[in-house]
Backbone as a ProteinNet text record, in pm:
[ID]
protein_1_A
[PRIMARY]
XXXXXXXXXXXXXXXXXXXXXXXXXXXXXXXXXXXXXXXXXXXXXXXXXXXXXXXXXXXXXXXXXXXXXXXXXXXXXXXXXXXXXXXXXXXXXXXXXXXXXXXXXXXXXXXXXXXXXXXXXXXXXXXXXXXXXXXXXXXXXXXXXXXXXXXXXXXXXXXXXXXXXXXXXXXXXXXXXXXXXXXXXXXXXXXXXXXXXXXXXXXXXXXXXXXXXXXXXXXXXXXXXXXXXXXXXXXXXXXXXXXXXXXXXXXXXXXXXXXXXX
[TERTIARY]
14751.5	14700.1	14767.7	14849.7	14835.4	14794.4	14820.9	14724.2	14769.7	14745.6	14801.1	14658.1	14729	14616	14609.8	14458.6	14416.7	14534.9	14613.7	14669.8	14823.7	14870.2	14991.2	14999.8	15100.6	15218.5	15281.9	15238.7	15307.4	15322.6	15450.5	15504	15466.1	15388	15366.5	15467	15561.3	15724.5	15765	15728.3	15798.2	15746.8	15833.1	15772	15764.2	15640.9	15595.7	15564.3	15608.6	15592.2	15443.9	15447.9	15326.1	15242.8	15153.2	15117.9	15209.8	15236.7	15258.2	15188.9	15203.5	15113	15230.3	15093.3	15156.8	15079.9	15094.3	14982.8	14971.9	14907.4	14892.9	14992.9	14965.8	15083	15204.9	15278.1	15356.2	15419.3	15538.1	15563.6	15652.3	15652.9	15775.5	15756.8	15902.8	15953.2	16005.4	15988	15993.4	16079.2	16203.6	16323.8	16310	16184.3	16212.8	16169.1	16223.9	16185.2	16132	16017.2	15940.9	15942	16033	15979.5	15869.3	15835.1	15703.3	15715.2	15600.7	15524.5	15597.6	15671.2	15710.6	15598.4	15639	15489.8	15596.3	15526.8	15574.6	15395.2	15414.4	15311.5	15228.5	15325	15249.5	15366.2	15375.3	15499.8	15603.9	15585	15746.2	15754.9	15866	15946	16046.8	16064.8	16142.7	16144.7	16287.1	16312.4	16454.4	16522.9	16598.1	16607.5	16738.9	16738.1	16722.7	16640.9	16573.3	16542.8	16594.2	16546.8	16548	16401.4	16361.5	16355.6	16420.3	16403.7	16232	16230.9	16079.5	16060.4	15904.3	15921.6	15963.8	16052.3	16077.8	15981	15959.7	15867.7	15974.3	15896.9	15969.7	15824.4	15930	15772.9	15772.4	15709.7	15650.9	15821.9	15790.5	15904	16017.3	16085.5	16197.6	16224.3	16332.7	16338.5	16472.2	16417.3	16484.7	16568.7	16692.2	16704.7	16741.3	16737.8	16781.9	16950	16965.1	17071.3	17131.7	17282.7	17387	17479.7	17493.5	17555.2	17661.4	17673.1	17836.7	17864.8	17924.7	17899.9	17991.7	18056.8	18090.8	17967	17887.4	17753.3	17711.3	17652.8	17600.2	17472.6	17385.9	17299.8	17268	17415.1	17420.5	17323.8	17277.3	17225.2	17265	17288.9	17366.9	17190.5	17256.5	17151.2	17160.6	17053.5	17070.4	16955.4	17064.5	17004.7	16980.9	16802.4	16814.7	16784.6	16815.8	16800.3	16662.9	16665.5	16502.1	16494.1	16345.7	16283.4	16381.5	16411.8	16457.8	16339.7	16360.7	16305.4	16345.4	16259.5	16359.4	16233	16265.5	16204	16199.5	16075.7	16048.3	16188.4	16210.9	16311.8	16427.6	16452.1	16558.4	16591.4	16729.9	16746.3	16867.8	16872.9	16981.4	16990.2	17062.4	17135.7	17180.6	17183	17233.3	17380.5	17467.5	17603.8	17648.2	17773.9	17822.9	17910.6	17914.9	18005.2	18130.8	18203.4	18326.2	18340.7	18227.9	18254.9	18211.9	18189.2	18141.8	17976.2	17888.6	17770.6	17688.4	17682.9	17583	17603.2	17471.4	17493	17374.3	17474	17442.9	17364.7	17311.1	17230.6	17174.3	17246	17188.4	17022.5	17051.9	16851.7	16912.1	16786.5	16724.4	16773.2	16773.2	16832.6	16738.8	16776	16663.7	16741.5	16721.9	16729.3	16642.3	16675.9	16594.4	16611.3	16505.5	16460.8	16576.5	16623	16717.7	16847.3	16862.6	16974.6	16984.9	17101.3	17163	17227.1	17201.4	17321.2	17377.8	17516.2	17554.3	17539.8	17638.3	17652.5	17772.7	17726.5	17830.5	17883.3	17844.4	17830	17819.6	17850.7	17823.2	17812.3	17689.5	17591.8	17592.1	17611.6	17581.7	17449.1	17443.5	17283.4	17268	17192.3	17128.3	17209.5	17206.2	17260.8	17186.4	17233.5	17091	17180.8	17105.8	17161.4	17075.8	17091.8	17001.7	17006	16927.1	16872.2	16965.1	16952.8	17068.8	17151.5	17207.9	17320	17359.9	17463.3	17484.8	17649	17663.6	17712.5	17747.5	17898.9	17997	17972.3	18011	18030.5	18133.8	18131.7	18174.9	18250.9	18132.6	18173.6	18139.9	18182.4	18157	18167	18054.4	18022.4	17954.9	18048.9	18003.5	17894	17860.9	17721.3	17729.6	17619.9	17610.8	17661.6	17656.6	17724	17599	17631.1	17541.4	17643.3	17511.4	17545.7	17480.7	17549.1	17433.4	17398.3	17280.5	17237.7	17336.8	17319.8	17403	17532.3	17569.7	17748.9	17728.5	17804.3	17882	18004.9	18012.2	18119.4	18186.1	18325.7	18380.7	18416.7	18390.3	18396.8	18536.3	18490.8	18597.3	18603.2	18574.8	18582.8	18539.6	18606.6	18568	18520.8	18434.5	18360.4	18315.7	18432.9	18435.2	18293.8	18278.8	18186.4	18175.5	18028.7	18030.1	18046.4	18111.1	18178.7	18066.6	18080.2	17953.7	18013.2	17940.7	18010.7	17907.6	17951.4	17883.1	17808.6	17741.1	17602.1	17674.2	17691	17747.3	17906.8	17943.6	18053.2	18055.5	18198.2	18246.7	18389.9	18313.7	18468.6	18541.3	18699.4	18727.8	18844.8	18820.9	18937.7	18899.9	18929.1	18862.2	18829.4	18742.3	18727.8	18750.4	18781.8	18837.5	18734.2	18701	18619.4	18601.5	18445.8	18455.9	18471.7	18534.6	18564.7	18425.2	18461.7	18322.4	18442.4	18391.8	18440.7	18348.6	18412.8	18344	18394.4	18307.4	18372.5	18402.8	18464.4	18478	18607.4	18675.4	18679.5	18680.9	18602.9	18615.3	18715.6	18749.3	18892	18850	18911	18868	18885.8	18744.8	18758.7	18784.1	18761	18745.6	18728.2	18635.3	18601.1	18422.6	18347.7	18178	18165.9	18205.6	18175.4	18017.4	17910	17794.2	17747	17776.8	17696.4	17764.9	17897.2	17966	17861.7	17795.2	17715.6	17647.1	17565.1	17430.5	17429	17496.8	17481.5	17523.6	17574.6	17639.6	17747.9	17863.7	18002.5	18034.7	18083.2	18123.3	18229.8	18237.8	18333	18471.5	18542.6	18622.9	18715.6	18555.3	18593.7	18668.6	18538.5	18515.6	18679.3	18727.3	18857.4	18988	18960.3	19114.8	19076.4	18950.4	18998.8	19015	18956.4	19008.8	19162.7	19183.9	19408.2	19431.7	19369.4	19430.6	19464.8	19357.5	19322.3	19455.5	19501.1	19521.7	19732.4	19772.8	19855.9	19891.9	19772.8	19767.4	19770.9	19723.6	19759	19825.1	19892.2	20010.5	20111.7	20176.7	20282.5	20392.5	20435.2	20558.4	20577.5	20681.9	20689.9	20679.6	20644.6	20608.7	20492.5	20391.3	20231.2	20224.3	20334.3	20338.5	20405.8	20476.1	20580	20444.4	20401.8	20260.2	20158.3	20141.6	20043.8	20072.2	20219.8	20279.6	20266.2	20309.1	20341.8	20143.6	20095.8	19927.9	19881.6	19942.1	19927.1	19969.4	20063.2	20145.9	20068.4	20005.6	19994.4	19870.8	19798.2	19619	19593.2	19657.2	19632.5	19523.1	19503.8	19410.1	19246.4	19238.2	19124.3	19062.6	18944.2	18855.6	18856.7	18799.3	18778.9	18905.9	18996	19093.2	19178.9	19160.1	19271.6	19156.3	19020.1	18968.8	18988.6	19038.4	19072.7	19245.7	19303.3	19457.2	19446.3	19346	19333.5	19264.3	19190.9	19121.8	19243.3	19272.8	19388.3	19502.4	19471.5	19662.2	19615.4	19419.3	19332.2	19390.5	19423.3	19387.9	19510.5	19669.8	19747.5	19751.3	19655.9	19656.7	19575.5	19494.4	19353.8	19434.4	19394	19410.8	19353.5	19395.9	19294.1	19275.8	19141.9	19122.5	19194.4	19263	19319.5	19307.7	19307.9	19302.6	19329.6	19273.4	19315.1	19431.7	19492.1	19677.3	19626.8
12722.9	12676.1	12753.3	12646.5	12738.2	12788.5	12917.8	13005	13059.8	13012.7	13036.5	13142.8	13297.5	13307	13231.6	13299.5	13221.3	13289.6	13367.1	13454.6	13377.8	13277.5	13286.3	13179.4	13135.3	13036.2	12935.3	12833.2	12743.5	12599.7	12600.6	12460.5	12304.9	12260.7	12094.7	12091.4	12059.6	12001.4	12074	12223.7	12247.9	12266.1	12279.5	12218.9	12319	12305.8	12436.2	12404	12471.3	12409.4	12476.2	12477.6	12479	12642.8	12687	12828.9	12864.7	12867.2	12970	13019.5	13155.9	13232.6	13285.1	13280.5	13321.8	13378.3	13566.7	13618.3	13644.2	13755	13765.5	13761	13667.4	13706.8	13645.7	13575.1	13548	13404.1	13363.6	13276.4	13185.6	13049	12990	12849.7	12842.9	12706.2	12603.5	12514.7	12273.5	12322	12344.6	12338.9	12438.4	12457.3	12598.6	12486.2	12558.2	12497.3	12654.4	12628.5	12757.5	12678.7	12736	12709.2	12762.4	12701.5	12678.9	12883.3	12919.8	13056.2	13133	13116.3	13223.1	13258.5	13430.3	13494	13586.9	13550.4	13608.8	13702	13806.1	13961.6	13931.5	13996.2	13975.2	13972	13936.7	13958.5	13935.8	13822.9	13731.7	13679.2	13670.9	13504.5	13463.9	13374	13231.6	13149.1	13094.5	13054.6	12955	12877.6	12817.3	12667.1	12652	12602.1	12659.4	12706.1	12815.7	12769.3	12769	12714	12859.2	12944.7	13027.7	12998	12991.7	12989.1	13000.8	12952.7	12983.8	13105.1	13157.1	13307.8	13424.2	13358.1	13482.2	13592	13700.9	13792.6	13899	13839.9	13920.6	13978.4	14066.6	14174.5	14191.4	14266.5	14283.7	14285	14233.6	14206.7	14226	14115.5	14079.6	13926.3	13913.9	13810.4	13708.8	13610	13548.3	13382.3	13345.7	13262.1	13281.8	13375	13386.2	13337.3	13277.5	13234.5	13379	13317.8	13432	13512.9	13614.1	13741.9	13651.3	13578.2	13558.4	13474.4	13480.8	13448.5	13299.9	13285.5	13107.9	13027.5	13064	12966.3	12911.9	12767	12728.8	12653.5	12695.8	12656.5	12547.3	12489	12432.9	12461.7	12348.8	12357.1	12383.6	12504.1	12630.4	12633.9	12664.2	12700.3	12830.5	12869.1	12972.4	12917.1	12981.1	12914.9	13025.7	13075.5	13133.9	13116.4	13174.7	13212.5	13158	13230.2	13224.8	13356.1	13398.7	13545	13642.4	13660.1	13802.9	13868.9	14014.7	14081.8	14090.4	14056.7	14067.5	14186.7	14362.3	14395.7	14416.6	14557.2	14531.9	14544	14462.6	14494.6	14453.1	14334.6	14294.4	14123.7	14128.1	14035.7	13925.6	13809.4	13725.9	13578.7	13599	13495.9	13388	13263.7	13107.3	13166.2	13044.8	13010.5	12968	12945.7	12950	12792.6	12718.2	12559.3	12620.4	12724.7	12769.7	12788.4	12901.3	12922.9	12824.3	12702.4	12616.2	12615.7	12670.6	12622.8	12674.6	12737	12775.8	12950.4	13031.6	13157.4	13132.6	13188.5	13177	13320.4	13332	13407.3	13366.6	13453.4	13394.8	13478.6	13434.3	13471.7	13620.1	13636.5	13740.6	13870.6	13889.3	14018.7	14128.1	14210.6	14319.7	14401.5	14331.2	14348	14449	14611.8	14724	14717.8	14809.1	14802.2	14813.7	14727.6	14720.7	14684.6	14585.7	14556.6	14417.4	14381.3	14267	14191.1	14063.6	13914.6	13851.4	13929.1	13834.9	13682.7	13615	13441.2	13459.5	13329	13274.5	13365.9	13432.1	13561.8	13486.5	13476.2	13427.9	13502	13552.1	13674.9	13599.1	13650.6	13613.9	13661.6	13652.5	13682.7	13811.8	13855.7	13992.1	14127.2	14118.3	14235.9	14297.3	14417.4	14529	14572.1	14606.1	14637.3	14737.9	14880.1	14993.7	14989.7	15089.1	15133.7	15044.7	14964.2	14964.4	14886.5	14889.6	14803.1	14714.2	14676.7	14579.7	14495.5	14343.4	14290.7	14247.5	14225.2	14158.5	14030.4	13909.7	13794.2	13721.2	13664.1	13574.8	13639	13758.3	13842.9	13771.7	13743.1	13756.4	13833.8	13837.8	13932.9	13906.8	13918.9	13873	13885.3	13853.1	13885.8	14072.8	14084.6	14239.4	14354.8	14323.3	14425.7	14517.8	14679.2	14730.1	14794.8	14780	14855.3	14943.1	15034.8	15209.1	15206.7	15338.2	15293.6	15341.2	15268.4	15286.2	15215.6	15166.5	15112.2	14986.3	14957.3	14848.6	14800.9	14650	14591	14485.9	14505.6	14426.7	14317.8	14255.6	14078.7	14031.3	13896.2	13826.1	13935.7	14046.5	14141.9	14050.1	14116.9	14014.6	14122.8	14129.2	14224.6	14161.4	14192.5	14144.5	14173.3	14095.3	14125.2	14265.4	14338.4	14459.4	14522.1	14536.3	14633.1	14723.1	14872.5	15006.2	15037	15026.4	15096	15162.5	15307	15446	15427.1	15522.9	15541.7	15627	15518.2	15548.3	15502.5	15447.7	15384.2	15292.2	15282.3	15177.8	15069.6	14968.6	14896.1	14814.8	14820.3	14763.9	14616.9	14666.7	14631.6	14581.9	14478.9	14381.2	14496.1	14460.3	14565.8	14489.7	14490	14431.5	14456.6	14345	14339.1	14436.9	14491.2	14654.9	14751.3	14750.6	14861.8	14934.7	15101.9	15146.7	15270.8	15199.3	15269.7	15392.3	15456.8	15529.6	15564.3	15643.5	15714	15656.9	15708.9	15638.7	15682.8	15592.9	15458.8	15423.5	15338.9	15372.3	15352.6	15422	15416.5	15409	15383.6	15323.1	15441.7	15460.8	15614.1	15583.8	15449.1	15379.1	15267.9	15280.8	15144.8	15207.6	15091.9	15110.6	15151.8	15267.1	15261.7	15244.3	15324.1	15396.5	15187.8	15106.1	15001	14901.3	14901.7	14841.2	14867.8	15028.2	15073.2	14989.7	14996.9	14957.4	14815.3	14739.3	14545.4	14533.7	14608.5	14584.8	14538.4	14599.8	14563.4	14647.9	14564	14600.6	14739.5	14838.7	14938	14869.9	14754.8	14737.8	14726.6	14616.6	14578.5	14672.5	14780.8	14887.6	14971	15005.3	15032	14963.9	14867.2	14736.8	14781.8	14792.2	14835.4	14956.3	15055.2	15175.2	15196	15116.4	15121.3	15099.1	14946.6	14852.1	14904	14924.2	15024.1	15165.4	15236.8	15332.7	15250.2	15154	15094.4	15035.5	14973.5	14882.8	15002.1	15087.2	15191.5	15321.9	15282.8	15427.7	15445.3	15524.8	15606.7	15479.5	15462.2	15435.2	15254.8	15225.8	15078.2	15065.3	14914.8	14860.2	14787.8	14769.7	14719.6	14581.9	14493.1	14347.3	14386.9	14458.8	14503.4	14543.3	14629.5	14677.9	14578.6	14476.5	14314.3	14309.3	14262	14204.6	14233	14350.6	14460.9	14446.9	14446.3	14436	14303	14165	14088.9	14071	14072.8	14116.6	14134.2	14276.8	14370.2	14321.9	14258.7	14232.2	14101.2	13976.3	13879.2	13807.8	13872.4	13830	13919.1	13993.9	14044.7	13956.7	13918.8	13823.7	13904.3	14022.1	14129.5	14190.8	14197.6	14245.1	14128.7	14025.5	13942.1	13871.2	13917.9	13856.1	13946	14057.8	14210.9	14137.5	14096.4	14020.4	13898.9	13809.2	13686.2	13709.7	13792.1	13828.7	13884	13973.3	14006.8	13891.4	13782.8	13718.6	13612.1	13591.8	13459.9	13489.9	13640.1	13600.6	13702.3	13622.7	13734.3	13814.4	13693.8	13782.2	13895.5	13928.1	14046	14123.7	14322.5	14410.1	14457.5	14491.6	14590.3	14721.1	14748.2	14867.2	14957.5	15083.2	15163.9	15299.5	15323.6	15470.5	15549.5	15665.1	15753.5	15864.7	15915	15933.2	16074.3
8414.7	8286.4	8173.1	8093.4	7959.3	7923.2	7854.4	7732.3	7590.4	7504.5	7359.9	7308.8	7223.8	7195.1	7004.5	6973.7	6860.1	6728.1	6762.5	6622.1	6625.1	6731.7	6758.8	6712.9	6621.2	6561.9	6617.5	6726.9	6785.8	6723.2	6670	6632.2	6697.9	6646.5	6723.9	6835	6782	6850.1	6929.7	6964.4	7090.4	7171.8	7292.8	7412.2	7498.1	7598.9	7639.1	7765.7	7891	8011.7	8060.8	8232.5	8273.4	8291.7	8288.2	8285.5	8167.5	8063.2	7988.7	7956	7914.7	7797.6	7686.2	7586.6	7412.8	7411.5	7389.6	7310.1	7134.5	7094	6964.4	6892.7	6788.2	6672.4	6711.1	6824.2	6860.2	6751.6	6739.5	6634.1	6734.6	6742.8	6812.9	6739.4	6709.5	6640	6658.8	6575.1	6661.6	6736	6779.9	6829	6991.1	7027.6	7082	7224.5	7373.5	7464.3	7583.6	7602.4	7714.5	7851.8	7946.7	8048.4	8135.5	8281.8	8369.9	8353.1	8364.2	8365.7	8304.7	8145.6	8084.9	7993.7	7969.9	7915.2	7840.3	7694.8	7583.7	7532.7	7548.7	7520.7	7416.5	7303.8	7184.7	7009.7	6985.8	6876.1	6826.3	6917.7	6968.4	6878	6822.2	6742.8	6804.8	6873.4	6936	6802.4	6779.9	6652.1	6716.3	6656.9	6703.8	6763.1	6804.1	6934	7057.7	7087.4	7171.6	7321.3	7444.8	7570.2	7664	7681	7795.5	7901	8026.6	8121.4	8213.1	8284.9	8345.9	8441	8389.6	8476.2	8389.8	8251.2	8189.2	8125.7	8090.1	8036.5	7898.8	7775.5	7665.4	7640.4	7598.5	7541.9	7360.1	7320.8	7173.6	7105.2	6948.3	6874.5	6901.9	7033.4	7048.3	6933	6894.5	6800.1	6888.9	6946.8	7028	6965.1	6921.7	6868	6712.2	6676.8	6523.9	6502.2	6374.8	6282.2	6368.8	6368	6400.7	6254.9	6289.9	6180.6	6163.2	6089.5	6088.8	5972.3	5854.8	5754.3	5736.7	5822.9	5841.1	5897.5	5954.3	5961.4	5915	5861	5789.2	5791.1	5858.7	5898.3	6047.5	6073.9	6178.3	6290	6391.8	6535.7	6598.4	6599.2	6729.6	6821.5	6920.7	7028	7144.8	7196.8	7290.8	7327.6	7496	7625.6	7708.5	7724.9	7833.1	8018.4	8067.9	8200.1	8233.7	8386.8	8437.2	8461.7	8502.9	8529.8	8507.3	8359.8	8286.9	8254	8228.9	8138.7	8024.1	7921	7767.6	7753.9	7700.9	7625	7508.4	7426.7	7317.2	7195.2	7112.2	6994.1	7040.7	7156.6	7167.7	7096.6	7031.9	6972.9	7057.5	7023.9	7076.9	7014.4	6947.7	6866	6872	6800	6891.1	6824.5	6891.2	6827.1	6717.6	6696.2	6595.6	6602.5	6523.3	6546	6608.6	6516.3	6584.9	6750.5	6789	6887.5	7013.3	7008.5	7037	7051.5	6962.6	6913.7	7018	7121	7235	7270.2	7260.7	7321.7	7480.1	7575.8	7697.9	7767.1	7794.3	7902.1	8051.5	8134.3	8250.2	8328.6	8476.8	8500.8	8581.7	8598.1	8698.9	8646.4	8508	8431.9	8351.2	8316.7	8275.1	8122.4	8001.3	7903.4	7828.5	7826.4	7791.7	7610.6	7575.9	7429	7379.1	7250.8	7152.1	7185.6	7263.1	7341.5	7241.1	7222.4	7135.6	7195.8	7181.2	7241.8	7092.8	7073.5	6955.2	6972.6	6867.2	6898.5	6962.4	7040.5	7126.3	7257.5	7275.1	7389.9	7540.5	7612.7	7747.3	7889.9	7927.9	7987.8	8132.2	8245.5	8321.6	8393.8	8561.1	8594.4	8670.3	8704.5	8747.8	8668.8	8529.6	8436.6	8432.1	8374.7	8324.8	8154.8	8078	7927.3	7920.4	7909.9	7893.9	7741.3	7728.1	7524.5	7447	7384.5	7226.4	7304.5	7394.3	7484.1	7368.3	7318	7186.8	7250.7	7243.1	7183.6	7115.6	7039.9	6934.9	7007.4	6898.1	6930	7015.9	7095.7	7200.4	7281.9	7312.5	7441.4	7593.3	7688.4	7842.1	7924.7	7989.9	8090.9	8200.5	8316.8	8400.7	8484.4	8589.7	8719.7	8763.5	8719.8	8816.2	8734	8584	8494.9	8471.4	8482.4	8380.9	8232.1	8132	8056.1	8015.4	8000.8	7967.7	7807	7811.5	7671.6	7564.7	7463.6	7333.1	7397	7460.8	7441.5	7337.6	7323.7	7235	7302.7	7285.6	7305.7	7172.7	7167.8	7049.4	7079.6	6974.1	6987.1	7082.1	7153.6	7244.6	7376.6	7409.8	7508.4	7626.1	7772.5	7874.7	7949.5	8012.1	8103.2	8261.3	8336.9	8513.9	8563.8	8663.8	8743.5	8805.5	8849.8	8896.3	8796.2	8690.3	8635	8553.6	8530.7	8462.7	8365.1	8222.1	8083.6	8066.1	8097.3	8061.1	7937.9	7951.1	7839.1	7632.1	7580.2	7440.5	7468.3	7540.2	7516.3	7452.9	7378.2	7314	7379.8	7377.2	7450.7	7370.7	7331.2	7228.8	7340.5	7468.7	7593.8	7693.7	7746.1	7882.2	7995.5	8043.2	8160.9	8276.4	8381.8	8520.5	8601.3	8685.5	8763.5	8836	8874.1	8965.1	8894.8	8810.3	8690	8665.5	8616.3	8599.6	8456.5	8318.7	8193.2	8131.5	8056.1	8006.8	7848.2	7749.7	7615.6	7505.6	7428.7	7257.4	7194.3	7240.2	7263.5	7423.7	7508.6	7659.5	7699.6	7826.4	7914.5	8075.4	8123.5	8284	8362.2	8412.7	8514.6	8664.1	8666.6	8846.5	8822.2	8950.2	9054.4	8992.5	8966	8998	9147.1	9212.1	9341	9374.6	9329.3	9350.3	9312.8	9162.9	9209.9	9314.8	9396.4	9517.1	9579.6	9639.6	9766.6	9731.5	9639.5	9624.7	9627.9	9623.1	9580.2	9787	9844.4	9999.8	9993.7	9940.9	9947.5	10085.9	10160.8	10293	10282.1	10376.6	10331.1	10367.4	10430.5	10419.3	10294.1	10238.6	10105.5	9938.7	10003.3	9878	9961.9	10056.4	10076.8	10017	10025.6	9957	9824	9787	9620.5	9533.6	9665	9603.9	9637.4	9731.5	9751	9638.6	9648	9523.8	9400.5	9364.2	9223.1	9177.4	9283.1	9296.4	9292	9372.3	9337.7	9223.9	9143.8	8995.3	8915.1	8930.4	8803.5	8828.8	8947.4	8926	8816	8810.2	8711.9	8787.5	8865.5	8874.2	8848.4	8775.7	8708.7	8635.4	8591.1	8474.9	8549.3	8421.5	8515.1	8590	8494.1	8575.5	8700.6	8720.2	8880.1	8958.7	8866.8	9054.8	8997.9	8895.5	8965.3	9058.4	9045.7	9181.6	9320.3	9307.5	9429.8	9489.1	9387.5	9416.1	9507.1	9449.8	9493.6	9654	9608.7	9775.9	9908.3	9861.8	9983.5	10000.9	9897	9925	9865.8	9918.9	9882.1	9960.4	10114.1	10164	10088	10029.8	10011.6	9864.9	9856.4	9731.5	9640.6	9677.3	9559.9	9479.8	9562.4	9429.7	9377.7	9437.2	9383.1	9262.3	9287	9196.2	9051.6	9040	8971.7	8872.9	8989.8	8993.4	8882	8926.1	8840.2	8692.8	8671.4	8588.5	8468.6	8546.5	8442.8	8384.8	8497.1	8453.5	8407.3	8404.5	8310.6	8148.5	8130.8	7959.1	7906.3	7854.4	7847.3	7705.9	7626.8	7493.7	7514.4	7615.6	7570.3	7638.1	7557.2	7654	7783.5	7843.1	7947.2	7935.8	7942.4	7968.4	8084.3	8034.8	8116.5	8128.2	8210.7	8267.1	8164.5	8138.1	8044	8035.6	7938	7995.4	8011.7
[MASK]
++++++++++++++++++++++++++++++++++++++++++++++++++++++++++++++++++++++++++++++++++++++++++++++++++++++++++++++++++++++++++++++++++++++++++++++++++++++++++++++++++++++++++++++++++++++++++++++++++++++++++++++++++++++++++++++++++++++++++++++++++++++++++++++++++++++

């Protein structure tokens, strides 16, 4: 059964699936869509083109759906789309899109969004993340499945962030990070492989072996970096995980990569 309480702000027009709850004070607007058993606390504003996933739980003044920072906006029907069963907590914000960036900010499910963590516009989040304290995105960042980010980092706009991959606590990333990757510092620089979250998700030790070679081949001293792609490709074309490291890099030739520190 639904439950709205008596202090909370619900727009005629939007649409609210089955078991929700709205507690106090909560605000949500025509445009907004709640899916089956999401439970918004107390303090919420859902604003937008707004679609929560079902199962989700935001807690006290997260502002979900707000107009995006970006001063080419013009009021357009940008939208953000979230997930299912996230945690959004208290003071986290996330932004619809922008016409430019094609009009949609994405979030995926089963993620755990800690206090003051930011989804610019047009950002595209994949599922089971974690964003510690402040965690902040720039606009039409991606990031893939299984990322953490520690508290206080920042990432700069268009940045691509691989799957697996750990950005240390107050880092700043101005540079694609490669799948598996685990960055750190200000400005961050690539210290490894996420080994410690490989153990933990069950990356087979074969696996977590091909990429500590791998790794250790892709960024040696000797060459030029497209020569050890290559030489990378080569030797480990049968392995998923690094050639997924391989493709990542050779998806986008305008962006930098993050690299090892000299």
């Amino acid at each position: 059964m639904t439950q709205i309480h008596p202090s909370a702000i619900i727009d005629p027009k939007a649409q609210l699936g089955v078991d929700v709850q709205i507690g106090p004070f909560c605000t949500v607007g025509p445009n907004v869509v709640l899916g089956d058993g999401v439970k918004l606390t107390s303090h919420v504003v859902v604003d937008g083109h707004t679609t929560i996933g079902a199962q989700t739980l935001v807690h006290p003044l997260a502002f979900l759906g707000g107009p995006p920072q970006h001063l080419a906006h013009k009021g357009e029907p940008t939208e953000l789309i979230i997930g299912e069963r996230n945690v959004i907590r208290e003071n986290v914000t996330m932004h619809t899109g922008t016409v430019g960036g094609g009009g949609v900010t994405r979030v995926g499910s089963d993620s755990l969004y800690m206090v003051g963590a930011h989804v610019a516009h047009d950002c595209v989040v994949g599922n089971n993340v974690t964003f510690a304290n402040n965690a902040t995105l720039g606009g039409h960042v991606q990031v893939g499945d299984f990322v953490f980010m520690g508290g206080l980092s920042a990432v700069h706009q268009f940045t691509r962030i691989g799957r697996y991959a750990f950005v240390g606590g107050g880092g700043v990333v101005t540079k694609d990070i490669i799948p598996y990757g685990s960055v750190w510092g200000n400005h961050a620089h690539l210290e490894g492989l996420n080994l410690v979250g490989l153990k933990r998700r069950g990356f087979s030790r074969e696996a977590i072996n091909n990429l500590r070679a791998a790794y250790r081949l892709m960024f040696a001293d000797e060459g030029t970096f497209q020569e050890r792609l290559d030489d990378t490709t080569e030797v480990y074309q049968g392995s998923a995980e690094v050639m997924e490291i391989v493709n990542f890099i050779r998806s986008d030739a305008n962006r930098p990569i993050c690299l090892p520190h000299d």
